[in-house]
PAZAPA-4460 file (N, C-alpha, C; in steps of 0.05 Angstrom, whole numbers, plus 32768, in hexadecimal, padded with zeros to 4 digits):
% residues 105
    n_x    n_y    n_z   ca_x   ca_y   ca_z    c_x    c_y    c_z   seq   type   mol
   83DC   8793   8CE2   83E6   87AE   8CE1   83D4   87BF   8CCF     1      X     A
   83D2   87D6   8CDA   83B9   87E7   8CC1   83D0   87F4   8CBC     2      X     A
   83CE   880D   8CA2   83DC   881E   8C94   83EA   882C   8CA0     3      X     A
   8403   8831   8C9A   840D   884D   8CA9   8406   886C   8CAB     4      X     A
   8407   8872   8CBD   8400   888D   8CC4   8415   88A4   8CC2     5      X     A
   8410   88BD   8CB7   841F   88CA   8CB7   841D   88DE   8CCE     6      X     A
   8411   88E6   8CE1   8405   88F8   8CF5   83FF   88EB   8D04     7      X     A
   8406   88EF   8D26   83FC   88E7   8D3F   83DE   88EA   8D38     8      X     A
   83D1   88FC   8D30   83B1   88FF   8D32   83A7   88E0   8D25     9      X     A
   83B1   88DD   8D03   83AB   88C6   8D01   83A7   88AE   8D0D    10      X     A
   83C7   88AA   8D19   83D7   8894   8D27   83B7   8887   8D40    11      X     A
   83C2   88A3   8D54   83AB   88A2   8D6A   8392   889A   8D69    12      X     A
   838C   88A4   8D50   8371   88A1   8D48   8365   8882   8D41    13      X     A
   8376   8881   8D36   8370   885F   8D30   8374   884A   8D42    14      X     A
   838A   8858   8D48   8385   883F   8D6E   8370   884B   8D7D    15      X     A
   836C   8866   8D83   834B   8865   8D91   8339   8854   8D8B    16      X     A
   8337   8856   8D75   831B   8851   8D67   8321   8830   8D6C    17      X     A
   832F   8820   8D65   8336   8801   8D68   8331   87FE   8D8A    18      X     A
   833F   880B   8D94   8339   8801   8DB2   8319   880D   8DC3    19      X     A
   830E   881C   8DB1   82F4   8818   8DBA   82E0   880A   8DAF    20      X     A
   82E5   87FE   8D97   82DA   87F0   8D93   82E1   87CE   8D9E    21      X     A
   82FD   87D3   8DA6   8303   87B1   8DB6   82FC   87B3   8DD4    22      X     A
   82F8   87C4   8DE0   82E9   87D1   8DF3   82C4   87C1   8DF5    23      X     A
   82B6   87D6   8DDE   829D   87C9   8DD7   829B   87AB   8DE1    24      X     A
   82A6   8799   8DCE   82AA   877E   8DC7   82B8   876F   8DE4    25      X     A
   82CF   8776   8DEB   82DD   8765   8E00   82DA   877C   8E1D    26      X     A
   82D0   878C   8E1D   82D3   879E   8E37   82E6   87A8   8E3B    27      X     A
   82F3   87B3   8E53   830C   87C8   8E59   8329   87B0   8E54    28      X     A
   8337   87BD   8E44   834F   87AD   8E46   835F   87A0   8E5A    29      X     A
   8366   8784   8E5D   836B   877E   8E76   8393   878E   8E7E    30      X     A
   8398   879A   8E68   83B7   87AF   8E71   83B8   87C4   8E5C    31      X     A
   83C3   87DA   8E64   83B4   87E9   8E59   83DA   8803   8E5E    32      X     A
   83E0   8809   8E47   83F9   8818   8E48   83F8   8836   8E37    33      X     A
   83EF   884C   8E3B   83F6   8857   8E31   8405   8871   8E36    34      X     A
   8424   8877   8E29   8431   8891   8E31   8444   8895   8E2A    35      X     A
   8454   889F   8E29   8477   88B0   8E14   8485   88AA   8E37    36      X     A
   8494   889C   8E25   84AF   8897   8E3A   84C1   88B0   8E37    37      X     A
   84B9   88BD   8E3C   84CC   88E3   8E37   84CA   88EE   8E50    38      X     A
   84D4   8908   8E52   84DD   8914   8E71   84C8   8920   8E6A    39      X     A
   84BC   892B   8E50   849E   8941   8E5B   8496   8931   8E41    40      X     A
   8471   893D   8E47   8464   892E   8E2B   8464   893D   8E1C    41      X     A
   8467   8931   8DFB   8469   8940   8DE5   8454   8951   8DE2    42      X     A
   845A   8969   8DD4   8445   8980   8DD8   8432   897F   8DB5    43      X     A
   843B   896F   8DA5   8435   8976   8D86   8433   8961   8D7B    44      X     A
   8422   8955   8D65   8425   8943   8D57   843A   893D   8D4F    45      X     A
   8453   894F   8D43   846B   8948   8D39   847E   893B   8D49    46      X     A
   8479   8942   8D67   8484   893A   8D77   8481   891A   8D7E    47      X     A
   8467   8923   8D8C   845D   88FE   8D90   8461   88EB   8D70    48      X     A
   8461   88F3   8D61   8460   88DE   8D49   848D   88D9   8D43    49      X     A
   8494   88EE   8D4A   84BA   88ED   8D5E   84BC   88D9   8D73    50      X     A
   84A7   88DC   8D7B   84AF   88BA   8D94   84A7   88A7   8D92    51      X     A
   8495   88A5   8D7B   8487   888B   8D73   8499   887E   8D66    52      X     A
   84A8   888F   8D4F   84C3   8883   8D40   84DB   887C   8D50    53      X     A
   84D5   888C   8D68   84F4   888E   8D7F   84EB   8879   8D8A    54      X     A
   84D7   885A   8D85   84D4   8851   8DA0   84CE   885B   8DC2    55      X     A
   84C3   886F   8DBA   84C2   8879   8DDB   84A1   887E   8DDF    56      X     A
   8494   8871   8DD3   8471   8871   8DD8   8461   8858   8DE1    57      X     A
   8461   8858   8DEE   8453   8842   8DF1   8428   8839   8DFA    58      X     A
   8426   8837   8DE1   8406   8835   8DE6   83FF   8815   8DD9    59      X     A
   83FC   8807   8DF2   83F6   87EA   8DF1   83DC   87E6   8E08    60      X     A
   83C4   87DC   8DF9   83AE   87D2   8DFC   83AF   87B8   8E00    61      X     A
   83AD   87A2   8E14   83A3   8787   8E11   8390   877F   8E25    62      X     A
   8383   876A   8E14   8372   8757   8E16   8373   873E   8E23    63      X     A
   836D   8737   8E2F   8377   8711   8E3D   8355   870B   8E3B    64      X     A
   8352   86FA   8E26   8337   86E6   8E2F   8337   86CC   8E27    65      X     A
   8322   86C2   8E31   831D   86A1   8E26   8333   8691   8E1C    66      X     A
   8325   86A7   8DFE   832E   8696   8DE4   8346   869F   8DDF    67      X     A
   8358   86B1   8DE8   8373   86B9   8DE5   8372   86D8   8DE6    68      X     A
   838A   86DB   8DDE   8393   86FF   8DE1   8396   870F   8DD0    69      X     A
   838B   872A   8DD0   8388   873C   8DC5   839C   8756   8DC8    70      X     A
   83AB   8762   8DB2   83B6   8779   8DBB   83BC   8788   8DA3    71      X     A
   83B8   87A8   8DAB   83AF   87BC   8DA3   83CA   87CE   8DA6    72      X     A
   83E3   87D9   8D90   83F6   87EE   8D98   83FA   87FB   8D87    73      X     A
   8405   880F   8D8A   8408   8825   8D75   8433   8815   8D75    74      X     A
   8432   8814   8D53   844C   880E   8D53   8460   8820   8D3A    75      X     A
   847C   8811   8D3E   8486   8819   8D23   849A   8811   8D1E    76      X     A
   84A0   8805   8CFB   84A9   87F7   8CEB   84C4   8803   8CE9    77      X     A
   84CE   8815   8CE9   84E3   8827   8CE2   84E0   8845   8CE3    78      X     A
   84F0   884F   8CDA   84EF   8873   8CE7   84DC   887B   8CD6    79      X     A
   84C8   8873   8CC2   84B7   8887   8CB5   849F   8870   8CB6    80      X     A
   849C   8861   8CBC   8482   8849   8CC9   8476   884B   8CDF    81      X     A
   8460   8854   8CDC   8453   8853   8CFB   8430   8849   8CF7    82      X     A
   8429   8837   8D0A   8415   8825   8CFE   8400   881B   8D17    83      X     A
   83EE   8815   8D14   83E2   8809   8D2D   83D8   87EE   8D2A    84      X     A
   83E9   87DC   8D3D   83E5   87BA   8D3C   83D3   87AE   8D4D    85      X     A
   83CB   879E   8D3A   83AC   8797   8D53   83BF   8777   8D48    86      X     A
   83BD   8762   8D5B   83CC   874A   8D61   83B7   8730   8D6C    87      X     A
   83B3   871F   8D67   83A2   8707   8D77   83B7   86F4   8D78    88      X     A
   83B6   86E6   8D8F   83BB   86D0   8D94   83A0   86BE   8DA0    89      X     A
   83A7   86A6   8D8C   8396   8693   8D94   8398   867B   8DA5    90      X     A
   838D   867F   8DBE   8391   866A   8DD1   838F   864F   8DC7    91      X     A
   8372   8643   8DB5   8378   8625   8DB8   838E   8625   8DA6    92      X     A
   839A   8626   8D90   839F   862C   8D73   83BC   862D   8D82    93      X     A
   83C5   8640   8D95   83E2   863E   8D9D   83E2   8623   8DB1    94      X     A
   83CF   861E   8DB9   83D8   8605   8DCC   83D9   85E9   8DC5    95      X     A
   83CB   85E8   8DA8   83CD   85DC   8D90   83EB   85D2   8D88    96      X     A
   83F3   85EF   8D86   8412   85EE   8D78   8425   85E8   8D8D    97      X     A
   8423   85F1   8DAC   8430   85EA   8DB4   8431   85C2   8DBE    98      X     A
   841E   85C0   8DC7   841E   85A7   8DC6   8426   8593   8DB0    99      X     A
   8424   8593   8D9C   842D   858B   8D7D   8455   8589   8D89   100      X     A
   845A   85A1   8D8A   846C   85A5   8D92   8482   859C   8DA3   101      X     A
   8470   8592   8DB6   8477   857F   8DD4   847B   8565   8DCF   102      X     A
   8469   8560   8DBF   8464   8546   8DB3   8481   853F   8DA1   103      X     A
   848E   8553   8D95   849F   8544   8D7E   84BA   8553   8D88   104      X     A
   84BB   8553   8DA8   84CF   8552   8DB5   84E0   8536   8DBB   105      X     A
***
């Protein structure tokens, strides 16, 4: 999780900037979500940073490669938290655990 943001400009900004640079590195995201679950789109920062807290935004970036998965969203912790989570999962490392797992069934 990076710091919270107080302003959509922020918010946006730092997921831009993350997803072009995981862009660079991994190429176009293999799913790709971004938009306000609302009847019209918000017209103002105050607004959009109102549906980020309302749950009603959804900007999710992912990744599927190789070595496991990558994902990129604009989130939030509670009504004054709003943050942008970058997430890995690691393919051998989870199949690791799951097998371990199987095993001491």
């Amino acid at each position: 999780m990076f710091s919270d943001c107080d302003t959509w400009s922020q918010l946006y900004g730092n997921y831009s900037r993350l997803k072009e640079m995981l862009i660079q590195k991994y190429g176009e995201p293999t799913e790709n979500i971004e938009k306000f679950d609302t009847y019209s789109e918000p017209r103002d920062d105050n607004m959009r940073m109102l549906e980020v807290k309302m749950d009603r935004c959804v900007y999710v970036a992912t990744w599927k490669t190789e070595k496991g998965d990558i994902e990129l969203a604009i989130e939030h912790a509670d009504f004054s938290s709003c943050f942008v989570r970058l997430s890995y999962w690691d393919k051998i490392n989870t199949e690791k655990v799951t097998n371990s797992a199987i095993d001491d069934l």
